[in-house]
C-alpha positions as a printed NumPy array, in Angstrom:
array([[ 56.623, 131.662, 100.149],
       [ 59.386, 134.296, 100.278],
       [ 59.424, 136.519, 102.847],
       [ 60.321, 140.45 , 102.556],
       [ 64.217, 140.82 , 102.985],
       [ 66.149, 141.82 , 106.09 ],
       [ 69.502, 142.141, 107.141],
       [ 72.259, 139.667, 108.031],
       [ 71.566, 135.666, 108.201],
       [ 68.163, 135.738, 107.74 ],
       [ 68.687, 137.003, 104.273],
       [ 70.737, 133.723, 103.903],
       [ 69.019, 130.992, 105.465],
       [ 65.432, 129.93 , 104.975],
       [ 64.513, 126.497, 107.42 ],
       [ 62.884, 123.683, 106.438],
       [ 61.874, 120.445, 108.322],
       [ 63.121, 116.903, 107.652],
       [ 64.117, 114.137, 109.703],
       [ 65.672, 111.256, 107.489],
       [ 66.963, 108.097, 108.507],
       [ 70.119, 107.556, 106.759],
       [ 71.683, 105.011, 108.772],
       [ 70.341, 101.789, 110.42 ],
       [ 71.792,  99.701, 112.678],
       [ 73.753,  97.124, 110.412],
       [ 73.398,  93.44 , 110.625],
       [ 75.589,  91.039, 108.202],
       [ 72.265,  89.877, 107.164],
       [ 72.094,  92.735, 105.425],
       [ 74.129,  95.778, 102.661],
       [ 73.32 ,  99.149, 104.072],
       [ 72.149, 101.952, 102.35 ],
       [ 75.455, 104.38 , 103.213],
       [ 78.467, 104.454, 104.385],
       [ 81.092, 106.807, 106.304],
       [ 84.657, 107.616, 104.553],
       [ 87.243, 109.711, 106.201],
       [ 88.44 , 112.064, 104.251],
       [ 90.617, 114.112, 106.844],
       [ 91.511, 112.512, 110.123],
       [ 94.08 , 111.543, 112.398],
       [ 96.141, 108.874, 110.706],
       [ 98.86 , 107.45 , 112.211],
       [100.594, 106.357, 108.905],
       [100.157, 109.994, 107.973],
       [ 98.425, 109.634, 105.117],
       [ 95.639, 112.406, 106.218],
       [ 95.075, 114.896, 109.266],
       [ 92.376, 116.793, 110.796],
       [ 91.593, 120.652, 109.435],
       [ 91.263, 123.876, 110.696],
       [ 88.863, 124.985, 107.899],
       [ 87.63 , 123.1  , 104.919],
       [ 85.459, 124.579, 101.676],
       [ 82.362, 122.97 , 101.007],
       [ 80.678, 123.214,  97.308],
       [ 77.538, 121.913,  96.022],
       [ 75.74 , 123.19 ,  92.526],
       [ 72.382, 124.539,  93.532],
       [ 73.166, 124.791,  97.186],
       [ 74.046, 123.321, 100.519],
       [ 71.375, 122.54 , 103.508],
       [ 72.805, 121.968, 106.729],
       [ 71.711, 119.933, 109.153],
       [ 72.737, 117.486, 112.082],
       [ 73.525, 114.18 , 112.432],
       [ 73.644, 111.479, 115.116],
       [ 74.95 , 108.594, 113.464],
       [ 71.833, 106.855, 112.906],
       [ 69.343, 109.887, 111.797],
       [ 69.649, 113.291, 110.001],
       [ 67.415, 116.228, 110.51 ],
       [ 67.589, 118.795, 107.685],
       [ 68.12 , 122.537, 110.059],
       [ 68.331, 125.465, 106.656],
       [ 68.614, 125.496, 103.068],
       [ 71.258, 128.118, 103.045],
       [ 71.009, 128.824,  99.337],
       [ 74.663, 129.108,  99.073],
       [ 76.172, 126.839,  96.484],
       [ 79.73 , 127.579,  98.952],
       [ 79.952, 127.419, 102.64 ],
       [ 83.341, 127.124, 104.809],
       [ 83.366, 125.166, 108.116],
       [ 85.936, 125.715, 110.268],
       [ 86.477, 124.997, 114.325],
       [ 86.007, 127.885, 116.6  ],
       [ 89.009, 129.528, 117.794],
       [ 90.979, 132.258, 118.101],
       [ 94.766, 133.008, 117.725],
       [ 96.443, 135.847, 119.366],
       [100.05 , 136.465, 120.081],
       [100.469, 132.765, 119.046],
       [ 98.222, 131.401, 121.257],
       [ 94.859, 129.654, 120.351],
       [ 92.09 , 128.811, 122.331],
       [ 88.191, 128.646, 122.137],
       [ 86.048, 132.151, 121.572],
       [ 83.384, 133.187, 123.893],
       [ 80.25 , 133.885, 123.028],
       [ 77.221, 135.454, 124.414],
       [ 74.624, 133.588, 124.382],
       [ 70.553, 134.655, 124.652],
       [ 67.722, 132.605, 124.721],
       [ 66.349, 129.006, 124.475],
       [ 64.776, 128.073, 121.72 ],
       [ 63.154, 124.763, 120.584],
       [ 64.11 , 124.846, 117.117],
       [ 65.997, 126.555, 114.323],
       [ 63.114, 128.252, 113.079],
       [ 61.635, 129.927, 116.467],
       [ 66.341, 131.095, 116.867],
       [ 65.655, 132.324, 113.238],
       [ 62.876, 134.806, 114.294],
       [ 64.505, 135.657, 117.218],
       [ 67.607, 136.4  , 115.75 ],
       [ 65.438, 139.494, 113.579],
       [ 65.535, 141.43 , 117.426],
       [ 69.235, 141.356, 117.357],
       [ 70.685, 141.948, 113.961],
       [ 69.941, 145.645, 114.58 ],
       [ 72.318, 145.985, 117.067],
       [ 74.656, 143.176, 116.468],
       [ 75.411, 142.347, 112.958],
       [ 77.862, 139.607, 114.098],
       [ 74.65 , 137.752, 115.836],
       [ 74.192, 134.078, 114.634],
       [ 72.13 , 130.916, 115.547],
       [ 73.927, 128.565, 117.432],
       [ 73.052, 124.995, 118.203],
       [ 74.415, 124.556, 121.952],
       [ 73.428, 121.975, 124.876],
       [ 71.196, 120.239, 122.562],
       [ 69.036, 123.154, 121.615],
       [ 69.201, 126.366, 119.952],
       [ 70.579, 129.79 , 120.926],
       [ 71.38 , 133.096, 119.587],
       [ 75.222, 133.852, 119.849],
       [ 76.345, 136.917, 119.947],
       [ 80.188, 138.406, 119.411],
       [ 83.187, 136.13 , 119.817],
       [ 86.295, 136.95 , 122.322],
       [ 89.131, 136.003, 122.845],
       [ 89.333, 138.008, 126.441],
       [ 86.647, 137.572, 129.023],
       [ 86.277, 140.466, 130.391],
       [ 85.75 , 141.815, 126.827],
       [ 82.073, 139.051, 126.883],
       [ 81.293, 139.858, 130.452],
       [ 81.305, 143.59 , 129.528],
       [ 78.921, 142.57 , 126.967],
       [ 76.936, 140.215, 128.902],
       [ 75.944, 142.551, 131.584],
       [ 74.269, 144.805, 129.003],
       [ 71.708, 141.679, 128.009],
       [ 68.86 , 140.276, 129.848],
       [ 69.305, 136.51 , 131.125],
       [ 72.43 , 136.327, 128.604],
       [ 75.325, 133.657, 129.308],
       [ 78.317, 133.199, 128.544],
       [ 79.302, 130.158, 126.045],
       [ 82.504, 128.382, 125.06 ],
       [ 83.319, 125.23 , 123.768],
       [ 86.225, 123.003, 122.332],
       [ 83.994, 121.104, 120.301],
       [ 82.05 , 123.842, 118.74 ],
       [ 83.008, 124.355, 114.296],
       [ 80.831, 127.471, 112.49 ],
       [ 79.262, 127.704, 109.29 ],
       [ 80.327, 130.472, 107.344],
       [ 80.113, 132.339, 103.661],
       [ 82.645, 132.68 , 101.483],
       [ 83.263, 136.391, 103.507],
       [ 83.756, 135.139, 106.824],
       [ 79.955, 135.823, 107.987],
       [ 79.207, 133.322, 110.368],
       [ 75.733, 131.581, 109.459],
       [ 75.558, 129.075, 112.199],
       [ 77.426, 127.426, 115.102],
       [ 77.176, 123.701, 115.965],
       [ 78.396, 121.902, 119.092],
       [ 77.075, 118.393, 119.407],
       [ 79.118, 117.701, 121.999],
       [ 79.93 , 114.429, 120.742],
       [ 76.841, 112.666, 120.508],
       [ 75.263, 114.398, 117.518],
       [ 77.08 , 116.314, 114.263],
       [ 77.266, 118.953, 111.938],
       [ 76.508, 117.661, 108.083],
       [ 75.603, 119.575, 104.761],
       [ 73.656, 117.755, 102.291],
       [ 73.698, 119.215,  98.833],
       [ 71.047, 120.231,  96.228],
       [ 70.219, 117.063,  93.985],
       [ 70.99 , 117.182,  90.658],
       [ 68.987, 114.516,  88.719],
       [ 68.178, 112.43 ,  91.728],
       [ 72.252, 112.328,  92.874],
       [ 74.027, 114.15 ,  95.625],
       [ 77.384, 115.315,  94.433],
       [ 79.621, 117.86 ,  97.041],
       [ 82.94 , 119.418,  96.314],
       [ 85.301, 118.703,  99.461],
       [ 88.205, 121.766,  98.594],
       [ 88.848, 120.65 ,  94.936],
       [ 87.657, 116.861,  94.634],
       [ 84.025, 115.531,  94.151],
       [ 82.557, 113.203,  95.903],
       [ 78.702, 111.795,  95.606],
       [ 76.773, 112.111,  98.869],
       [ 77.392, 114.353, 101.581],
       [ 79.449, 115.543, 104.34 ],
       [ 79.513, 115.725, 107.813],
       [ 82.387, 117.354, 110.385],
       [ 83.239, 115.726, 113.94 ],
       [ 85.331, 117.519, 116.298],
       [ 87.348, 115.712, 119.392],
       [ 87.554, 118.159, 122.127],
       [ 90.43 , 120.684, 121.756],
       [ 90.989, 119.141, 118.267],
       [ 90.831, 119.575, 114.376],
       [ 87.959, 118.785, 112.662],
       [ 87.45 , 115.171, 110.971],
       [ 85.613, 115.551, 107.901],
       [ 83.889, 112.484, 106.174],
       [ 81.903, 111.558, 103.268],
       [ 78.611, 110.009, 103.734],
       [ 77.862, 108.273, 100.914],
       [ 75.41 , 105.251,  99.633],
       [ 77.74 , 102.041,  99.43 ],
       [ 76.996, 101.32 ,  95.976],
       [ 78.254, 105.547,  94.797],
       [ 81.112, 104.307,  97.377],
       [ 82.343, 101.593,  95.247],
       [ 82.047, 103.747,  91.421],
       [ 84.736, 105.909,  93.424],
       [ 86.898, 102.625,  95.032],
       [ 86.873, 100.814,  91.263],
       [ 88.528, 103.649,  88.987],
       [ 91.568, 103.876,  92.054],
       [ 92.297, 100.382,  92.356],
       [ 91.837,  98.54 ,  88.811],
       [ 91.396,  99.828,  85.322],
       [ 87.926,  99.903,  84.821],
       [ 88.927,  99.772,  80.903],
       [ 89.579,  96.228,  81.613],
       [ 87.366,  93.036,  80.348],
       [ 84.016,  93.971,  82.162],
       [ 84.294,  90.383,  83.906],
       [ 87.447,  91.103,  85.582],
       [ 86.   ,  95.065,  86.821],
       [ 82.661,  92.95 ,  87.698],
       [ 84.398,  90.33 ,  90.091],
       [ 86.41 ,  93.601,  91.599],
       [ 83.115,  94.942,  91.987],
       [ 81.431,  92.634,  94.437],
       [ 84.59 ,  92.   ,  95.935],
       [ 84.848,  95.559,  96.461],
       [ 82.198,  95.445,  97.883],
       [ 81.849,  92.196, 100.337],
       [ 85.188,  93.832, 101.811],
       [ 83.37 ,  97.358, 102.588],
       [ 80.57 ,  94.832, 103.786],
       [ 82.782,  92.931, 106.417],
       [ 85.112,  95.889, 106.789],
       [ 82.649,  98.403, 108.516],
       [ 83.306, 100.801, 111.691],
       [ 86.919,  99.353, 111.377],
       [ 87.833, 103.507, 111.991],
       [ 85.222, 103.781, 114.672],
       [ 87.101, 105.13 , 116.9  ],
       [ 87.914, 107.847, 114.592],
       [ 83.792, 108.334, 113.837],
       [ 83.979, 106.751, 110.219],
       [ 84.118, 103.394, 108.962],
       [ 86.758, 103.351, 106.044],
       [ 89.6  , 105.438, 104.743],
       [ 90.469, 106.448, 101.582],
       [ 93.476, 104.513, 101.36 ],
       [ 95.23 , 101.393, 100.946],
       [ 94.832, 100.405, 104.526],
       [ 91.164, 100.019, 103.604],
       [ 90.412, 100.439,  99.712],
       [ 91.945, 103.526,  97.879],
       [ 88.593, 106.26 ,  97.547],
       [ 88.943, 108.427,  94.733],
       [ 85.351, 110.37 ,  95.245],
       [ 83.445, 111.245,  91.867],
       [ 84.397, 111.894,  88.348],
       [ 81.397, 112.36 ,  86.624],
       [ 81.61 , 111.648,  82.535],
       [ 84.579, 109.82 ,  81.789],
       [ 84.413, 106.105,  80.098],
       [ 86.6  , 104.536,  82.988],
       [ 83.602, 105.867,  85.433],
       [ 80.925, 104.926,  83.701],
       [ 82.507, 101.275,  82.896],
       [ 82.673, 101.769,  86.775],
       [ 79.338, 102.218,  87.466],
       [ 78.199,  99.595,  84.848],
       [ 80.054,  97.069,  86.661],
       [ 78.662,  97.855,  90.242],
       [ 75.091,  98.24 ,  88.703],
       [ 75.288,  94.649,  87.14 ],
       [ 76.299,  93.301,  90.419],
       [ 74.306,  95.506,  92.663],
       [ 73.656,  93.671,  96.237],
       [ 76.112,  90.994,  95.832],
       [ 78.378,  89.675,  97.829],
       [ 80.413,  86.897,  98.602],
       [ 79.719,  85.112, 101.785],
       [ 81.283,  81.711, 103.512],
       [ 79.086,  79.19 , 105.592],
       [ 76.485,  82.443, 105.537],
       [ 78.898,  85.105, 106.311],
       [ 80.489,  87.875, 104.138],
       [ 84.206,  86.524, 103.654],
       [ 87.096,  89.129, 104.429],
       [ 87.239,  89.816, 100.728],
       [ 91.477,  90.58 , 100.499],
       [ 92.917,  91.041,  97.609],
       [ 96.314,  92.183,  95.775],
       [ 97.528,  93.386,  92.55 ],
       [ 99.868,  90.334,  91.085],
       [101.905,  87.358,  91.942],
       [103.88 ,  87.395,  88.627],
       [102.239,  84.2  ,  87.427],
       [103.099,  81.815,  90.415],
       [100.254,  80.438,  93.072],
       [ 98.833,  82.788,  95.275],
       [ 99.162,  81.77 ,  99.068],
       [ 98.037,  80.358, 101.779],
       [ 96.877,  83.132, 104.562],
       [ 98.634,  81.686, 107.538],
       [101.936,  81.936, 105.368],
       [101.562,  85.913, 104.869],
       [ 99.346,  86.501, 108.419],
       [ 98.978,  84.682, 111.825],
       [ 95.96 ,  82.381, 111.115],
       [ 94.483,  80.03 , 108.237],
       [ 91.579,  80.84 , 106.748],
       [ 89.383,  77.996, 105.105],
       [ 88.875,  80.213, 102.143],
       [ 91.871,  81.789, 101.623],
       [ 93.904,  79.116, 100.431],
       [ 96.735,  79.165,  97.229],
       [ 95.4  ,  78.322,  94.025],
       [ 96.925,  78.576,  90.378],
       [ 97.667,  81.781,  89.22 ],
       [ 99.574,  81.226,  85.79 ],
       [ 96.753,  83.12 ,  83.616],
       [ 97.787,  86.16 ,  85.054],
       [ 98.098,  89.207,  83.133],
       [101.677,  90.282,  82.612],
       [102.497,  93.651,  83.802],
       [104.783,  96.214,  84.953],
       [105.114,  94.011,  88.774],
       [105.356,  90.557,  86.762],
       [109.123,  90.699,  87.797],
       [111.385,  93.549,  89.885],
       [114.776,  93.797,  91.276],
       [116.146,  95.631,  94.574],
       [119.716,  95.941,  95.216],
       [120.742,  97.332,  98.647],
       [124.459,  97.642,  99.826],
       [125.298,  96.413, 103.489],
       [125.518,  99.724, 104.518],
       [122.452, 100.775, 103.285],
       [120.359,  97.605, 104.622],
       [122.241,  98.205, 108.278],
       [120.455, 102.292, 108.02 ],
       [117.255,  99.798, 107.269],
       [117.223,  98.029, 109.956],
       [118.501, 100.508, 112.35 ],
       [115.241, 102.254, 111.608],
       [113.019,  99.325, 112.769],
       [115.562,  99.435, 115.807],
       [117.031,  95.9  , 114.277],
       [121.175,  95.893, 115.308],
       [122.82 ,  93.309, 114.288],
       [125.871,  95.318, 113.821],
       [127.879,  95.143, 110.221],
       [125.744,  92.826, 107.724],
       [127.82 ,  89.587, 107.61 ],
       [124.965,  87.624, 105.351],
       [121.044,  87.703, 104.573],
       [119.685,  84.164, 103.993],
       [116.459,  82.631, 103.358],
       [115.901,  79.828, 105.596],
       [112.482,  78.507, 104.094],
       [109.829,  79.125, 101.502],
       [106.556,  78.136, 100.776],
       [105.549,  75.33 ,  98.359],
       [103.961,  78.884,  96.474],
       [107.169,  79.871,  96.071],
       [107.27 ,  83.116,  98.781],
       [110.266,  83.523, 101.671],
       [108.573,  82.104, 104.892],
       [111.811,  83.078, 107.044],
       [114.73 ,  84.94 , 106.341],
       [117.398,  85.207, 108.674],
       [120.466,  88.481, 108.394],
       [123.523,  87.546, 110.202],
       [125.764,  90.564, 111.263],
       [129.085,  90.993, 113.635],
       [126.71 ,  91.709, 116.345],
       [124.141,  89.21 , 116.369],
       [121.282,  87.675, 113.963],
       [118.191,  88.783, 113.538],
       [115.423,  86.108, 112.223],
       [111.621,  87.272, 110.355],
       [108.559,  85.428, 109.496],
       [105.965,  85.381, 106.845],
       [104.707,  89.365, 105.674],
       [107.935,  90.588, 107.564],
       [110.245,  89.177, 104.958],
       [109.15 ,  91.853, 102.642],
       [107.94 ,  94.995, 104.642],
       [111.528,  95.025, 105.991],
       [113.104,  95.673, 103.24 ],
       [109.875,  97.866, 101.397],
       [109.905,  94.725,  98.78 ],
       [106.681,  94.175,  96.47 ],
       [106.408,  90.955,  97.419],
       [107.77 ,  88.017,  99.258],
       [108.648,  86.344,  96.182],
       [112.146,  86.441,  95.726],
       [115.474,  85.322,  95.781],
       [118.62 ,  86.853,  96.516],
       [121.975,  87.128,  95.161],
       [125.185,  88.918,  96.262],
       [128.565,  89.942,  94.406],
       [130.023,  86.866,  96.742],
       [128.436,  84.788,  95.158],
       [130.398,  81.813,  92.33 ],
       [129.184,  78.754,  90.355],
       [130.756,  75.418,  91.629],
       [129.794,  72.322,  90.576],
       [128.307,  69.5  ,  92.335],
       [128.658,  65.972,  92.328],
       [125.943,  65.152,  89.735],
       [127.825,  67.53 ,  86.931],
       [124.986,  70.505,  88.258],
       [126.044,  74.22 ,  88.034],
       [125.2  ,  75.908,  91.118],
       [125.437,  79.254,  92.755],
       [127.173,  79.317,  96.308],
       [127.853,  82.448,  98.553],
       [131.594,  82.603,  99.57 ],
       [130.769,  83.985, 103.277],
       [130.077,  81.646, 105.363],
       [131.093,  78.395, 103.404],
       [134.696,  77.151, 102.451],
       [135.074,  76.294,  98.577],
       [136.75 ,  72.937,  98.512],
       [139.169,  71.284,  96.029],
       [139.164,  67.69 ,  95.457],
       [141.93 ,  66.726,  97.687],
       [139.288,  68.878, 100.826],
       [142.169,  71.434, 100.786],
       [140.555,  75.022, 101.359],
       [140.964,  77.659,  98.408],
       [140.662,  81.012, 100.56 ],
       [144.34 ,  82.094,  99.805],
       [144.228,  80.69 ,  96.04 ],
       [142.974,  80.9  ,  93.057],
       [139.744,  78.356,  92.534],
       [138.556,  77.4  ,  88.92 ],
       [135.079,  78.047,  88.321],
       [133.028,  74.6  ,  87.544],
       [135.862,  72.807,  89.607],
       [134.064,  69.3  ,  91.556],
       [133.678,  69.202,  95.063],
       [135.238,  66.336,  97.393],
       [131.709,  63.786,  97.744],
       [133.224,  63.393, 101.372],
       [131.789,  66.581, 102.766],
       [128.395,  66.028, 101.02 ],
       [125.663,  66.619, 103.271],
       [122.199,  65.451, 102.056],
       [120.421,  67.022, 105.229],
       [121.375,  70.272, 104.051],
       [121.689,  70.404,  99.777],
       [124.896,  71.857, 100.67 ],
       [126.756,  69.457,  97.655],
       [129.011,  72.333,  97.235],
       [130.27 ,  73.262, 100.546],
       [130.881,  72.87 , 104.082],
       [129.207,  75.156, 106.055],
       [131.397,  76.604, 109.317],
       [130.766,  79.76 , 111.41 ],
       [133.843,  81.508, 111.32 ],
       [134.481,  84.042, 108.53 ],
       [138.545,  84.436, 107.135],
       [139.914,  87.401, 104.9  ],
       [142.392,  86.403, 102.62 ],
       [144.976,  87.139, 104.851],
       [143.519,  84.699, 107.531],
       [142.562,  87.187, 109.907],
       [139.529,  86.053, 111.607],
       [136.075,  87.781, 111.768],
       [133.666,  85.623, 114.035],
       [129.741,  86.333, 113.721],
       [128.494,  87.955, 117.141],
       [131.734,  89.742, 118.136],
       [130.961,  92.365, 117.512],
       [133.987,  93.093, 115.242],
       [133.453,  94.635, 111.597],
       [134.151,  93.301, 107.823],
       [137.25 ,  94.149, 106.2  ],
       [135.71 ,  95.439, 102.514],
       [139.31 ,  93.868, 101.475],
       [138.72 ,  90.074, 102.25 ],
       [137.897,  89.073,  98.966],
       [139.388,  85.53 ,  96.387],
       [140.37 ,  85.183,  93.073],
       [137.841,  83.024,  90.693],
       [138.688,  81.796,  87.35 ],
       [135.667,  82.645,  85.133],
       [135.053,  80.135,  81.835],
       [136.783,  82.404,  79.713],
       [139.879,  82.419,  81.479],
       [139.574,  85.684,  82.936],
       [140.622,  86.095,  86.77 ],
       [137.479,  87.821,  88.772],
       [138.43 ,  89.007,  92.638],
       [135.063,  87.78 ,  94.215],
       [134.103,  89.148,  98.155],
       [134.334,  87.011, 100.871],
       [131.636,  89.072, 102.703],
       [128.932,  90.174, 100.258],
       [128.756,  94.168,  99.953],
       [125.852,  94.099,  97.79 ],
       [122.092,  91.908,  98.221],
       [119.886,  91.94 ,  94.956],
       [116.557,  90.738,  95.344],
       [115.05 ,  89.494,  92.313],
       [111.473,  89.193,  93.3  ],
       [107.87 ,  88.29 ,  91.477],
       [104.543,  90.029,  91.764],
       [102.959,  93.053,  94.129],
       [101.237,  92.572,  97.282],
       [100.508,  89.887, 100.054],
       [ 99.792,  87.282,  98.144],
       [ 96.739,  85.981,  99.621],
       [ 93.094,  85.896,  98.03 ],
       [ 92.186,  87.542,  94.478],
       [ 95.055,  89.283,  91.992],
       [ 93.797,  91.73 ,  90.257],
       [ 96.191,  91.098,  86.861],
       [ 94.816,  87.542,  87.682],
       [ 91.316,  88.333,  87.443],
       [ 92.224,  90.172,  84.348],
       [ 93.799,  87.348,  82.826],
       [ 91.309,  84.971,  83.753],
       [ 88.538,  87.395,  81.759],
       [ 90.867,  87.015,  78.898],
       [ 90.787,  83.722,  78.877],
       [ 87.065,  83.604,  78.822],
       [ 85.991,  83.459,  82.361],
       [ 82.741,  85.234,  83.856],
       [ 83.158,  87.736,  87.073],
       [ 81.373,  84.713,  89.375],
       [ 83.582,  82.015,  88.048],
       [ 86.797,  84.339,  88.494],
       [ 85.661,  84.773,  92.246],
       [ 85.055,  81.095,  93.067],
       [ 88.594,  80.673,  91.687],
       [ 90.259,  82.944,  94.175],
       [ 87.808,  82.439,  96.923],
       [ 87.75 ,  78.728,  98.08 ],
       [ 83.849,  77.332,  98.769],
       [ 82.297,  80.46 ,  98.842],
       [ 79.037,  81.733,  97.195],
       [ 77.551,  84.977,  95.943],
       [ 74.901,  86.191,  97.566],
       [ 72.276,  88.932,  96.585],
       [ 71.433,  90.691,  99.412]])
């Protein structure tokens, strides 16, 4: 029943009741019903940060309500399809701090602060219900200056004086405030929107998202703003971001429950922050709702065919990891990227991958530039003498790599070996412009790196100040089995061509001069760098390495595999579990 219009919020907000459990206690025995994604937050990586103020949009119009985690309880229907949240603050003469508010009244509930709020509006058009102290008040005015409120105050029966740091306000697209909400940590603003054919879809400033959306603010803080959002809407949004949902339905199917089992296992891993996943590649890249297009509703087909699954080991959802390619070679063992194996996550066959745009890549750095690198990730080894790889994995990715500079060395493991240098992968080589072909004993072409070896004639006599012949045999006497060198003998100290010595740890610096003469095959003199001054990195794939590639899956689709058997490749003695 309508009532006869007044002035100010009434006009705008008409209450209902509802109390609606929208989030139980999860058990790994168990997929829940929703899920919380940040959407702004405090991110170290600085990928996102809290808001002052954030526009909320929803077709048919916006309830608000508040939250606890666990339960929501439906407060208005505002019947405004736009609403703006913002914290509750002033700023004056470039300072900010909380506003003051009067505050009159207890009241049980939003409906009996509704009625109240008629007694006011006369007088004070900027009067408001508040939710404060776990109950509801009418606020009155807000200062910046206390005097300013206590001058106020004192012209109100039983009225006190309110401020908070954790308070945010509900307002129209004017600036009227509608409502104030301070939960004080323990329980939170959210606006639900209108359905539209039985789903929830809110506008968060200009994306979509399906679900809702509900506002936390740390004392003296920003706002966090999140999506709350059934898992299975969730994962529509996580598909079209990470694969293309275009693909052989198999392949977007296996992402799917995948997907998923890693949202599954993944949960509160932002608790601190009051969510349980971001948006982004440090959980699973969120792209909210776009309603219509094929890629979304291949999306959605895939999710709907595998609704409830997941993939579980010995009982338990699996830590569901995953990566884009490997460039056709094995994917790896998960104590060779991270610290610890994992019976699942072991390297399988990967040669039906898809080719695409990460199949191969190159990255060429000079010395100077990888120096700036490492002085970045406070790594000084002084001027870059050499960069080495010490060991791979029977996969075929660098387990060590070791960079050897006037001032030291400076040795990495496993995952390392590529974040370093910002490589795609840690399957690669590496070549430098010191680099020549020798021969060995058994007639083999090889490629050697001048640096720290000495290029030896047959008569042992060292070529540093001459000319040596490309292809020319190496002396057996100085082969060394232990070490594959067939080519070389391997010393410590460094010589220019005029024999002036540059020793590794002294600290000294590389004359860009040192440099020998090499015969090429056709004759053709080339003046080759003792010391390299350029590394190229010719590399395979994109990603760790370690559980399902996406090209993979798509490849293995092609080939005629089904989204369970595609999983069960990738995922060693698991099973799929509808749950």
């Amino acid at each position: 029943m309508k009532k006869k219009a007044c002035c100010g919020v009434a006009l705008l907000i008409i209450f209902v009741f509802l109390s609606v459990n929208i989030l139980p206690t999860f058990s790994q025995t168990q997929i829940p019903q929703w899920i919380r994604i940040g959407i702004y937050y405090a991110d170290k990586y600085g990928s996102s940060r809290p808001v002052v103020e954030t526009k909320i949009y929803a077709k048919g119009g916006l309830y608000i309500g508040i939250s606890d985690d666990k339960n929501f309880i439906t407060v208005a229907n505002t019947q405004k399809d736009t609403l703006i949240v913002s914290k509750d603050v002033y700023k004056k003469d470039g300072k900010e701090g909380a506003n003051i508010h009067i505050a009159v009244g207890r009241y049980i509930s939003y409906a009996t602060a509704k009625n109240a709020l008629k007694d006011y509006l006369g007088a004070y058009k900027d009067a408001f219900v508040g939710y404060i102290n776990n109950g509801y008040s009418v606020l009155i005015g807000s200062f910046s200056n206390l005097q300013e409120a206590k001058k106020l105050q004192s012209k109100l029966k039983r009225a006190t004086l309110y401020s908070s740091e954790t308070m945010v306000l509900v307002k129209d697209e004017k600036g009227k405030v509608l409502f104030a909400f301070d939960g004080q940590n323990s329980k939170f603003l959210m606006l639900i929107p209108q359905q539209e054919n039985g789903i929830e879809r809110i506008k968060i400033d200009n994306r979509w998202y399906r679900g809702r959306v509900e506002f936390k603010r740390i004392k003296g803080s920003d706002m966090t703003v999140i999506n709350v959002s059934k898992l299975e809407e969730y994962l529509y949004g996580v598909i079209r971001m990470e694969i293309d949902p275009l693909w052989n339905i198999e392949a977007v199917k296996a992402f799917a429950v995948i997907a998923r089992t890693y949202a599954v296992r993944n949960l509160n891993r932002h608790g601190a922050l009051g969510f349980d996943l971001c948006p982004t590649d440090h959980c699973q890249v969120y792209g909210g709702a776009v309603d219509g297009t094929y890629g979304e509703k291949r999306a959605i087909l895939a999710v709907d065919a595998t609704r409830g699954e997941i993939i579980t080991y010995k009982g338990k959802p699996i830590d569901a990891v995953y990566f884009s390619s490997t460039g056709g070679i094995p994917t790896e063992d998960s104590e060779n990227v991270w610290m610890y194996p994992v019976e699942y996550l072991r390297s399988v066959d990967n040669s039906k991958e898809a080719k695409n745009s990460k199949s191969s890549w190159t990255f060429q750095f000079t010395r100077d530039e990888i120096k700036n690198m490492l002085k970045k990730k406070n790594i000084d080894v002084g001027d870059i003498l050499d960069i080495k790889v010490l060991e791979y994995t029977k996969a075929g990715r660098v387990l060590r790599l070791k960079i050897v500079g006037t001032a030291g060395e400076y040795e990495c493991q496993k995952e390392a070996t590529r974040l370093l240098f910002g490589l795609y992968s840690q399957a690669y080589t590496i070549v430098t412009d010191a680099d020549v072909n020798v021969v060995d004993e058994n007639g083999k072409v090889k490629r050697t790196r001048i640096g720290n070896n000495k290029i030896l004639t047959e008569n042992g006599e060292s070529v540093l100040n001459r000319k040596i012949t490309l292809g020319q045999t190496v002396d057996s006497s100085i082969y060394s089995s232990a070490k594959n060198d067939v080519f070389s003998a391997v010393y410590d100290a460094i010589y220019s061509g005029d024999e002036t010595r540059l020793s590794s740890g002294t600290g000294g610096s590389v004359s860009a001069a040192s440099t020998v003469k090499v015969v090429k095959e056709d004759g053709t003199v080339e003046e080759v760098p003792i010391i390299p001054t350029t590394y190229t990195f010719n590399g395979k794939g994109w990603g760790h390495g370690v559980g399902m590639s996406q090209w993979g899956a798509k490849g293995l689709a092609d080939s005629g595999y089904n989204y369970k058997q595609i999983i069960k490749h990738y995922y060693t003695g698991v099973e799929i579990e509808k749950r």
